[in-house]
DSSP file (Angstrom, degrees, kcal/mol; ACC not computed):
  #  RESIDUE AA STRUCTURE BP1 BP2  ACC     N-H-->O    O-->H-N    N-H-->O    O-->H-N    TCO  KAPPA ALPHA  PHI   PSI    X-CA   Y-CA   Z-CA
    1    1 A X              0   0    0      0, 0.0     2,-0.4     0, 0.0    61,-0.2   0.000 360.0 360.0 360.0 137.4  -19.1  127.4  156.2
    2    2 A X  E     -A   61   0A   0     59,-2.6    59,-7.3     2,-0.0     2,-0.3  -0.820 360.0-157.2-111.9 137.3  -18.4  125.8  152.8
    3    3 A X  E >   -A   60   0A   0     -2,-0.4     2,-1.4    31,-0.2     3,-0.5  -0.830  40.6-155.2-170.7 145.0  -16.5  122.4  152.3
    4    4 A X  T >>  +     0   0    0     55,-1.9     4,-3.1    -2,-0.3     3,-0.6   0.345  69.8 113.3 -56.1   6.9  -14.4  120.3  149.9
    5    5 A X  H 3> S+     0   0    0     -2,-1.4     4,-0.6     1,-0.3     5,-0.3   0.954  81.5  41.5 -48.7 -57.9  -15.9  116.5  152.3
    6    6 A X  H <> S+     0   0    0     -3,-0.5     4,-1.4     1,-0.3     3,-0.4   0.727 110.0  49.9 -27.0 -57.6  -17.7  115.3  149.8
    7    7 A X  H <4 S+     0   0    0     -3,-0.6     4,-0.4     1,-0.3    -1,-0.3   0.729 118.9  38.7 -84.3 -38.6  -15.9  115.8  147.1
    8    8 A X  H  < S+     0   0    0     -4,-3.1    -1,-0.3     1,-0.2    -2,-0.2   0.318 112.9  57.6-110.8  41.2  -12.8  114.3  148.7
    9    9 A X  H  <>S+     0   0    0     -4,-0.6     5,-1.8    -3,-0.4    -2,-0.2   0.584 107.5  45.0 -92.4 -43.6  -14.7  111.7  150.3
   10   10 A X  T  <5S+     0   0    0     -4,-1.4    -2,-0.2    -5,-0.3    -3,-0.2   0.524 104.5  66.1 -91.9   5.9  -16.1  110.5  147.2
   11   11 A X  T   5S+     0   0    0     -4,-0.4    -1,-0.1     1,-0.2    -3,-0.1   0.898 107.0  45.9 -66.2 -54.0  -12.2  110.7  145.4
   12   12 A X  T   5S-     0   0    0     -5,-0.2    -1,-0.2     1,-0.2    -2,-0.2   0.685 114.6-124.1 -71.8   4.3  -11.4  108.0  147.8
   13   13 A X  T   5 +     0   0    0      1,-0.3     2,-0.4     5,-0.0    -1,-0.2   0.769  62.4 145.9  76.1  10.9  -14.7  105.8  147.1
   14   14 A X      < -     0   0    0     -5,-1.8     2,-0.3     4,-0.1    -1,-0.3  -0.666  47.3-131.5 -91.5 150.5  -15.4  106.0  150.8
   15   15 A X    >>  -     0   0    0     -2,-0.4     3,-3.8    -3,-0.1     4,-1.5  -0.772  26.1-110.9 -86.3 139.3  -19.1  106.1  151.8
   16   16 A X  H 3> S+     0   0    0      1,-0.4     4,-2.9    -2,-0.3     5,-0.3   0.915 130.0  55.8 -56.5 -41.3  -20.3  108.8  154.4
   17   17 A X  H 3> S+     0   0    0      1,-0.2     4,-0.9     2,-0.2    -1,-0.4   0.812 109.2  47.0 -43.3 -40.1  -20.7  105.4  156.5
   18   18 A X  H X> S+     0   0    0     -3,-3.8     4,-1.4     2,-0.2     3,-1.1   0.963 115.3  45.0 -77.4 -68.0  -16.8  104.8  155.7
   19   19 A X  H 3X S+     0   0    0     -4,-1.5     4,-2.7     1,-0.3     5,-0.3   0.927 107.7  56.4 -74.7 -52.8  -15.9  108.2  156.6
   20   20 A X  H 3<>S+     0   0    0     -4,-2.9     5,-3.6    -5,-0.3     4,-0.4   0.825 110.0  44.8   0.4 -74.3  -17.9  108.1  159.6
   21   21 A X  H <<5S+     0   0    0     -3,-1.1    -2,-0.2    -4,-0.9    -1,-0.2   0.673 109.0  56.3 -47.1 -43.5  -16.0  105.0  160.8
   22   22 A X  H  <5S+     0   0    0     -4,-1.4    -2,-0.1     1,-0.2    -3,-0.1   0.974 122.4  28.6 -70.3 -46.7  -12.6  106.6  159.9
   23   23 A X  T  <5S-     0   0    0     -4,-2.7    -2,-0.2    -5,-0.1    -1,-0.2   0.376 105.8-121.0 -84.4  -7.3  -13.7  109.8  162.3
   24   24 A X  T   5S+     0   0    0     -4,-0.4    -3,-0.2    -5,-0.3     2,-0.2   0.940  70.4 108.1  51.7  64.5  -15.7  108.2  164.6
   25   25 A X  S   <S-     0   0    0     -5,-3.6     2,-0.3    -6,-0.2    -1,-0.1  -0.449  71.9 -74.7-127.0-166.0  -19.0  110.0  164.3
   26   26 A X     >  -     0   0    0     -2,-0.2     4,-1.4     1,-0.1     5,-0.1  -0.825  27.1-122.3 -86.5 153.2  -22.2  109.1  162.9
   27   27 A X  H >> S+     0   0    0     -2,-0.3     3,-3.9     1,-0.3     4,-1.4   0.941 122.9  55.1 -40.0 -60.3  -23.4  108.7  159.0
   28   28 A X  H 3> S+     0   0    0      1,-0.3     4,-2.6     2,-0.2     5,-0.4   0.763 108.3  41.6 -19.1 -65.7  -25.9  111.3  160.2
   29   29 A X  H 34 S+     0   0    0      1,-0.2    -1,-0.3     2,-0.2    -2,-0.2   0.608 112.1  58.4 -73.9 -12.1  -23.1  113.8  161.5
   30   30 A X  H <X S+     0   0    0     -3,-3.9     4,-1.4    -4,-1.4    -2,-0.2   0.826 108.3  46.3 -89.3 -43.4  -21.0  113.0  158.2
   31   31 A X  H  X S+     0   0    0     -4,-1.4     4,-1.8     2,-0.2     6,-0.3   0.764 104.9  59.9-103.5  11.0  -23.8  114.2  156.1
   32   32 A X  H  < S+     0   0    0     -4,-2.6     6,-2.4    -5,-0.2    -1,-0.2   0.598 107.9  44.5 -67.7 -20.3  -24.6  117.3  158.0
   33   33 A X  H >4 S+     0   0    0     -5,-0.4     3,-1.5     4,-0.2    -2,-0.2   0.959 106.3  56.8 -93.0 -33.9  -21.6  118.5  157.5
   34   34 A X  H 3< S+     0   0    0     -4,-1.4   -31,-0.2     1,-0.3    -2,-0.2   0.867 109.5  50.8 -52.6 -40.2  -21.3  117.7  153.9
   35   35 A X  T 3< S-     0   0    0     -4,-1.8    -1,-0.3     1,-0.1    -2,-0.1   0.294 113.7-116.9-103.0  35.3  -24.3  119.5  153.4
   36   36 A X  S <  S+     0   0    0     -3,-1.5    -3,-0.1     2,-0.2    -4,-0.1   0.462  86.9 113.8  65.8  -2.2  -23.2  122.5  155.2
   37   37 A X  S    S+     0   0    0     -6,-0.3     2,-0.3     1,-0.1    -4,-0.2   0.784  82.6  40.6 -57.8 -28.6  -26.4  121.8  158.0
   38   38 A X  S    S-     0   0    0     -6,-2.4     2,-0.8    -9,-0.1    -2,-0.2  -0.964  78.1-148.5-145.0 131.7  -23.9  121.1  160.6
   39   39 A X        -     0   0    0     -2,-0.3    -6,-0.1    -3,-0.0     6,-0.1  -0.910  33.8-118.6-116.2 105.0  -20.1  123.0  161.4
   40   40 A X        -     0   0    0     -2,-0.8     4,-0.1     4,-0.1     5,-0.1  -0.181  19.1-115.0 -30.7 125.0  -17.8  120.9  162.7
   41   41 A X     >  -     0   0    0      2,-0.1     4,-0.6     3,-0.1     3,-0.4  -0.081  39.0-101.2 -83.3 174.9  -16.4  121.4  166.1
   42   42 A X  H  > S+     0   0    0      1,-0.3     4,-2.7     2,-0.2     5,-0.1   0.713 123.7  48.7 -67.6 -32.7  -12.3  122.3  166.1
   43   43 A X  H  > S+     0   0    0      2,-0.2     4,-0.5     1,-0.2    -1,-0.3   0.364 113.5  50.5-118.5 -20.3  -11.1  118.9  167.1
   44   44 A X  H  > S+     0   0    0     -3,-0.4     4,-1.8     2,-0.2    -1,-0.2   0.656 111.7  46.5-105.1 -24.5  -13.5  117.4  164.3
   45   45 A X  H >X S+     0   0    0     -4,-0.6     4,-3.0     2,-0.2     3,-1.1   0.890 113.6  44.2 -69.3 -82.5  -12.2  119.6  161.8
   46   46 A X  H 3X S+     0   0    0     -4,-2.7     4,-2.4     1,-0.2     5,-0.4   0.879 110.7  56.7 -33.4 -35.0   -8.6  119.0  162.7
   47   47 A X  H 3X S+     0   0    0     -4,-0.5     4,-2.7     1,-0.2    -1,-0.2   0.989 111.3  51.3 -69.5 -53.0   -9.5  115.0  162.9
   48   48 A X  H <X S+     0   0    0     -4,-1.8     4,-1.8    -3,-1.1    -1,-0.2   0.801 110.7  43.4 -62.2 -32.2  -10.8  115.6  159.0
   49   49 A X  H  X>S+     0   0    0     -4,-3.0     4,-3.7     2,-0.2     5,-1.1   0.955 108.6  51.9 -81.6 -47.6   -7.9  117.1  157.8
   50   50 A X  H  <5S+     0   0    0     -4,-2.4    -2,-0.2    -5,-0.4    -3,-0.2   0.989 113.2  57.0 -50.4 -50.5   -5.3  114.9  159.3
   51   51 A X  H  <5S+     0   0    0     -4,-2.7    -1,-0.2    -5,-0.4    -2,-0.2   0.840 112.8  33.4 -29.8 -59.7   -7.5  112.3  157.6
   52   52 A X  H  <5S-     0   0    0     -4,-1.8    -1,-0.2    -3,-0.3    -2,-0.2   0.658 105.1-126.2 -58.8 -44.8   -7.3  113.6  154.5
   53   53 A X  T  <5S+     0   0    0     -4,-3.7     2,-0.3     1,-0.1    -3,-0.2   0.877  71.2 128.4  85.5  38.1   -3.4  114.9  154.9
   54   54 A X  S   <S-     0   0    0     -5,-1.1     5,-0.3    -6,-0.1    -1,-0.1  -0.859  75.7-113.5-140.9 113.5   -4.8  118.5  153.7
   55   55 A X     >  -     0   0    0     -2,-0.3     4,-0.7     1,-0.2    -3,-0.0   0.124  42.9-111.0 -55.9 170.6   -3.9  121.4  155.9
   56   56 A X  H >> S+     0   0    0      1,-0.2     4,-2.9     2,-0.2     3,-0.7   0.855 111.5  61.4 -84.8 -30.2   -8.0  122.4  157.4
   57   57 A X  H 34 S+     0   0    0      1,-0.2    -1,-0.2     2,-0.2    -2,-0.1   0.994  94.5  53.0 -85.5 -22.1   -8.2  125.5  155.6
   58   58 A X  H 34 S+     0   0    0      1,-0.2    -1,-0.2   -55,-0.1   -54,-0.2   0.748 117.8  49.3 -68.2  -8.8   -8.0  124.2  151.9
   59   59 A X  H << S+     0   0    0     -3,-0.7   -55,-1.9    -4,-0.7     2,-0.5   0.863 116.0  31.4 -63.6 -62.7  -11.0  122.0  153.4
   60   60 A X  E  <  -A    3   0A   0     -4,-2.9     2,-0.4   -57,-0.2   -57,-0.2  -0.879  66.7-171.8-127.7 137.8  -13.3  124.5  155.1
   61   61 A X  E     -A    2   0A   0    -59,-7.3   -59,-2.6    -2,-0.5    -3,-0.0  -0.912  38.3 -97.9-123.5 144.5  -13.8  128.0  153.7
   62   62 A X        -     0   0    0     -2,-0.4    -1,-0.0   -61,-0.2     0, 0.0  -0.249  45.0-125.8 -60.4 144.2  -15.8  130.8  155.6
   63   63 A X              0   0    0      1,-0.1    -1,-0.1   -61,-0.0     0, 0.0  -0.010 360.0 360.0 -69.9-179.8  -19.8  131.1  153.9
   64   64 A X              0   0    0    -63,-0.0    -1,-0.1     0, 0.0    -2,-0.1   0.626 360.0 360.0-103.0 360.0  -20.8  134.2  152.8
């Protein structure tokens, strides 16, 4: 699965530690997902997008 975290993780100046925090996960689990190693479960997804304010699919897009 491909997704925009990073990129609007680093808009807002937050650090995966920050974002982490926001979502309650670990750094660890913030950059597995960023780097596509790890697919958030539904409830973690949804938690990212409400975060963000960005409906989940203009976050996470199917892989190839």
């Amino acid at each position: 699965m491909n997704n925009r975290v990073r990129e609007l993780r680093t808009a807002l100046g937050w650090s995966q530690a920050d974002l982490g925090e926001r979502l309650d996960v670990s750094r660890q689990t913030v950059n597995a997902v960023e780097t596509g190693k790890y697919d958030p479960s539904l409830p973690l997804a949804f938690k990212i997008a409400k975060l963000f304010e960005l409906p989940i699919e203009s976050i996470f897009t199917p892989g190839e």
